[in-house]
N, C-alpha and C positions, 0 to 999 in steps of 0.2 A: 504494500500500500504506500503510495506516493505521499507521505503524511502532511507535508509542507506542501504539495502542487497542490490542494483542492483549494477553493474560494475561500479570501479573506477580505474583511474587512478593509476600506481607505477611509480618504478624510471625507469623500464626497460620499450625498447620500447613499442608500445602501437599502436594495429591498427584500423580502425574503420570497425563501422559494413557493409561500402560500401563492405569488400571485402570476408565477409561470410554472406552478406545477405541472410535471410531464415532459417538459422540454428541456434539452438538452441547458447544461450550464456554466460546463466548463468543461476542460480537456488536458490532458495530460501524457506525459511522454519517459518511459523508463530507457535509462541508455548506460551503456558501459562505461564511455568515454566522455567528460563532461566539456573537454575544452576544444573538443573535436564537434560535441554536438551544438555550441556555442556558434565556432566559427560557420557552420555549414548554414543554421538556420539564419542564423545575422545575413547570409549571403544570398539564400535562396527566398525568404525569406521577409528581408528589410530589418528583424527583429532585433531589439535591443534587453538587455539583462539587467536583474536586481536581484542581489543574493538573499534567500528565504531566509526563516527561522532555524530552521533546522541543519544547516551548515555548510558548509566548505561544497557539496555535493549536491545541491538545491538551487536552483533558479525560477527566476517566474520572467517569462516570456513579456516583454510589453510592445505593444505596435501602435507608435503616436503616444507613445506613453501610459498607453491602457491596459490594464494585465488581462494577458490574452490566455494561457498556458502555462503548465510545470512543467519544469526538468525534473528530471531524480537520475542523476548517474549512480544507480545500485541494483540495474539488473545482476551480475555476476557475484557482488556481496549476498543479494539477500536470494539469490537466485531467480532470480525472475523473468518472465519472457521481454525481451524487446520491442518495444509496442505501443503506439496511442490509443488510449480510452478517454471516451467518452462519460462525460458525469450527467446526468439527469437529475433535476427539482424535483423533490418530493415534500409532504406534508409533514410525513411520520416517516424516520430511517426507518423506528421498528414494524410496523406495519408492514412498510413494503417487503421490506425481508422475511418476515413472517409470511407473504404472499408468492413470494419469489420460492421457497421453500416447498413451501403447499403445493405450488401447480410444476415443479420435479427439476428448479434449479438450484444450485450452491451459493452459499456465501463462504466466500476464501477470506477476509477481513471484517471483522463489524458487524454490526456498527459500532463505532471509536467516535469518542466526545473530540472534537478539535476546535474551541469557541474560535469563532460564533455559532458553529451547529455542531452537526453529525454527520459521518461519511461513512460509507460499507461501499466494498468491490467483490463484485457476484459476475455468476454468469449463467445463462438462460440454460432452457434442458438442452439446448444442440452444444453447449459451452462456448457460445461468442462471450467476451468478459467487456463488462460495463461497471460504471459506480455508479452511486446516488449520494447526493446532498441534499439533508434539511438545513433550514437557518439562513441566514444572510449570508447575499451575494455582495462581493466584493465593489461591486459597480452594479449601475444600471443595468438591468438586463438588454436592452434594446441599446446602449452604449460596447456591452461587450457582442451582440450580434453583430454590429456593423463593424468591428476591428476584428472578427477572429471567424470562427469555419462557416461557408459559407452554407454548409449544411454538414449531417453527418448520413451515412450508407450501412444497412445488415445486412452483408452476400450471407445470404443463410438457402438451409435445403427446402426450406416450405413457408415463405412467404407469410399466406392467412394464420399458418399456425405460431409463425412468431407472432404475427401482427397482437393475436388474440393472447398471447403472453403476455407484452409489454402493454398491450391495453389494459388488461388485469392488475396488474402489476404497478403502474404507472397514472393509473384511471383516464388515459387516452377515451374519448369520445363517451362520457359518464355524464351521469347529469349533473354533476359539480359544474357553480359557473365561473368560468374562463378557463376549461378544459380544454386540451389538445381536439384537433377534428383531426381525424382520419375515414382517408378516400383512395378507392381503387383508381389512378392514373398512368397512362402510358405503359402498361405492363407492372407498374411497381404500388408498392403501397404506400402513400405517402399522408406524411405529419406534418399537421400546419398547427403555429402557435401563433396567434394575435395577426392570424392572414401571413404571415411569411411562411418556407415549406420550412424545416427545420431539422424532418429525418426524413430517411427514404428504407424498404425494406423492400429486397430484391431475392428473386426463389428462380425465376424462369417463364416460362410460357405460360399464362393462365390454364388451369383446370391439367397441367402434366406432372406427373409424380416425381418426387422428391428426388435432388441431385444428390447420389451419397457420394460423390468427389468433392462435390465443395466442404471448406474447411469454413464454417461458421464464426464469422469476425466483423465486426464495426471498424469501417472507412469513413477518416476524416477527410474531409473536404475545404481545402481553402480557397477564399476568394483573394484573387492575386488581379494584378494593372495587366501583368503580361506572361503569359501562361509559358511561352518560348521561351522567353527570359531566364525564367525560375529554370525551366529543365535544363538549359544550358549549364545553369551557375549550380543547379546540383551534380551534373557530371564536372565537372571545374575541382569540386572540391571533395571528391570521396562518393558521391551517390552514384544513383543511375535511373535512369528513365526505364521503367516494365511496359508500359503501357501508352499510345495514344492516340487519341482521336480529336474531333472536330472541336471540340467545346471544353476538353480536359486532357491529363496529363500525369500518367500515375506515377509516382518518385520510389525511392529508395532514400533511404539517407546512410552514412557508410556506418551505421552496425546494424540495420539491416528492418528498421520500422519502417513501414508503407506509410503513405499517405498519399494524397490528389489534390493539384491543382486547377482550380478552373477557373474564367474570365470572372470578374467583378460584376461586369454585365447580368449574368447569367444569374445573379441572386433577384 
């Protein structure tokens, strides 16, 4: 658990997660090499760094000066996968986890007190791994959308039936008001928070049975000025480009976390 990456408090207001329950709220990134994944993101990027609480091996990502993202260089310390997650608003850590449980996923962390709130890192029944956060957001919600992913992605094997996990779980599309909408579009399932899309959940061809080669994982998504750019300047400095197409751009960064970039436009 990235103890120091999830959401803290600033000087500027600060709201909590009761009023974008469900939506994603922050993100975070475990890596081996801390001044390796420093220089690559600064490059690819733009991003600039403030050293967290928790030490020498902790960064928080800021873009314009807005905390965007954790570092935690302690994949190999505390042995961990290399890898971005996704954190999601929730009312109650213990609740959801108590829900995330019930309907046949794991909690590997938490929930653990980190004032201002609560954080737990779980992962669904197929094992894609996600956190959650109760309590105050470190910024504006609608402040940290417009500086940081410009949505996030579940390549998972069955679509509806993640869909109806994280619904459950998350109280996507509930009769709570100012709950996530979710909507079957373009082949995908997609999550809108306060009209923007927010997540996306991708299985395959409607009504086709489950892919059991895909390896179940959340893709983060950023919104960049120039999509060529960034993939340039991540081969430049240790990455590599897997993937691309018209509107995006899948990276590598050199120990080995995916992530995607796409046009600014395109939020």
């Amino acid at each position: 658990m990235n103890h120091d990456t999830t959401p803290t408090t600033s000087t500027t207001d600060v709201v909590s997660t009761d009023s974008v329950f469900g939506a994603p709220c922050w993100v975070s990134l475990t890596s081996r090499d801390l001044e390796t994944t420093e220089k690559f993101y600064a490059a690819v990027l733009g991003w600039e760094w403030r050293t967290a609480k928790l030490g020498d091996r902790f960064r928080i990502a800021l873009a314009d000066g807005a905390p965007v993202a954790g570092i935690a260089a302690v994949a190999t310390m505390w042995q961990m996968a290399v890898a971005w997650t996704p954190y999601f608003a929730v009312r109650s850590a213990d609740e959801a986890v108590a829900r995330v449980r019930e309907r046949g996923g794991t909690s590997a962390v938490g929930p653990i007190s980190l004032p201002p709130g609560r954080a737990a890192l779980l992962a669904d029944r197929d094992g894609a791994t996600f956190g959650i956060w109760e309590g105050k957001l470190f910024t504006d919600w609608e402040t940290w959308r417009r500086a940081a992913p410009a949505f996030i992605r579940l390549h998972t094997r069955d679509a509806f039936d993640s869909a109806i996990f994280y619904g459950e779980v998350l109280e996507w599309a509930s009769d709570r008001v100012g709950c996530c909408e979710v909507h079957y579009e373009g082949g995908e399932v997609v999550l809108r928070s306060r009209g923007d899309v927010v997540a996306r959940i991708v299985s395959g061809a409607l009504e086709s049975a489950p892919d059991p080669t895909i390896r179940p994982h959340w893709q983060v998504h950023f919104a960049v000025a120039d999509v060529t750019a960034c993939a340039r300047a991540a081969e430049r400095h240790g990455g590599s480009v897997l993937r691309r197409s018209t509107d995006e751009v899948v990276l590598r960064d050199p120990d080995g976390a995916q992530f995607t970039v796409t046009p600014r436009r395109a939020r």
